[in-house]
C-alpha positions in Angstrom: 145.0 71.2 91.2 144.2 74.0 93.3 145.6 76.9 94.6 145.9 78.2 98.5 142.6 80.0 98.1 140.6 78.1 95.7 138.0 75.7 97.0 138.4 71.9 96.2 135.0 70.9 93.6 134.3 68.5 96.1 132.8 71.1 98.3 130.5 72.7 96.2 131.7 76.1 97.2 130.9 75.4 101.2 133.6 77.0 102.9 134.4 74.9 105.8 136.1 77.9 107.8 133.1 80.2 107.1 131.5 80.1 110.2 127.8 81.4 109.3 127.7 78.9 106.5 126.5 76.6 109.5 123.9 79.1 110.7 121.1 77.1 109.3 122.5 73.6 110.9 125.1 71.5 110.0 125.6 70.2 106.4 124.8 66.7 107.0 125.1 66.1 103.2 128.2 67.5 103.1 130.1 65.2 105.2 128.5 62.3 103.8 129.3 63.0 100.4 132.9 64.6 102.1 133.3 60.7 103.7 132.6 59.1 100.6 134.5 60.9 97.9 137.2 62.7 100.1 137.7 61.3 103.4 140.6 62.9 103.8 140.5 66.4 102.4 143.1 69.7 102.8 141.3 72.7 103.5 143.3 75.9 101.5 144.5 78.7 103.6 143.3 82.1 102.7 139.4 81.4 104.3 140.4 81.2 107.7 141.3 84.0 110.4 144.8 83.0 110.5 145.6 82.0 106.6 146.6 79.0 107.3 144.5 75.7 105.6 143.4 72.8 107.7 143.0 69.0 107.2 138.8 67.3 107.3 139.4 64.0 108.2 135.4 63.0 108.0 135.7 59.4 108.8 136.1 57.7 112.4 139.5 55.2 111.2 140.8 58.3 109.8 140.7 60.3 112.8 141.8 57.2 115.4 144.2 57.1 112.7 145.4 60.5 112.4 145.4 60.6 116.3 147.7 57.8 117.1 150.3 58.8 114.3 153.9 58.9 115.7 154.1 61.5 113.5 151.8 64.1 114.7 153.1 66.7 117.1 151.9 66.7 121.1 148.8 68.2 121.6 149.9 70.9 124.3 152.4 72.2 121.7 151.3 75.6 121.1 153.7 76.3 118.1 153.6 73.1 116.5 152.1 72.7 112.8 148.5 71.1 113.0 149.1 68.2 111.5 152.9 66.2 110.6 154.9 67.9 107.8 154.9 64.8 106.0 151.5 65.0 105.0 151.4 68.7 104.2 152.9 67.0 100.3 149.6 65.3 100.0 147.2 66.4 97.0 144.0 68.8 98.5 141.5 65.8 98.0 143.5 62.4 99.2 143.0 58.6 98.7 142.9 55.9 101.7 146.6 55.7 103.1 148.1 58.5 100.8 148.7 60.8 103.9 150.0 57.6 106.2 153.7 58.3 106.3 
């Protein structure tokens, strides 16, 4: 398990949030291995200007998905939490349909 700051192992220590870890180009290899062992991944808070963790959804269904969900909040609401509150229960690294409410 991780904690809000620690990094899940499936990263290799690439900080997602870490904006001049993609001076050098885009870590190809990173979503590919991302989309193969943790399509669906919670990014800890505590890396990013605001503190607050963010979900990596790396493969296409996923994000159709995640986009149609009932349960995600409108787009144009400013306040509202990034992703439903029933997936913030999830584990950091999830399995196919363990996030689907």
């Amino acid at each position: 398990m991780t904690t809000d700051h620690e990094l899940p192992a499936v990263l290799g220590g690439f900080d997602l949030a870490d904006q001049s870890r993609f001076a050098a180009g885009v870590p190809y290899g990173l979503f590919a291995r991302l989309r193969t062992e943790a399509p669906v991944l919670f990014h800890p808070g505590g890396r990013t200007a605001d503190g607050d963790g963010f979900w990596v959804l790396t493969r296409h269904a996923d994000i159709v998905a995640a986009a149609a969900s009932r349960t995600s909040p409108p787009r144009a609401a400013a306040t509202a939490p990034a992703v439903a509150p029933t997936w913030r229960t999830c584990p950091s690294v999830c399995t196919p349909g363990c996030c689907s409410p």
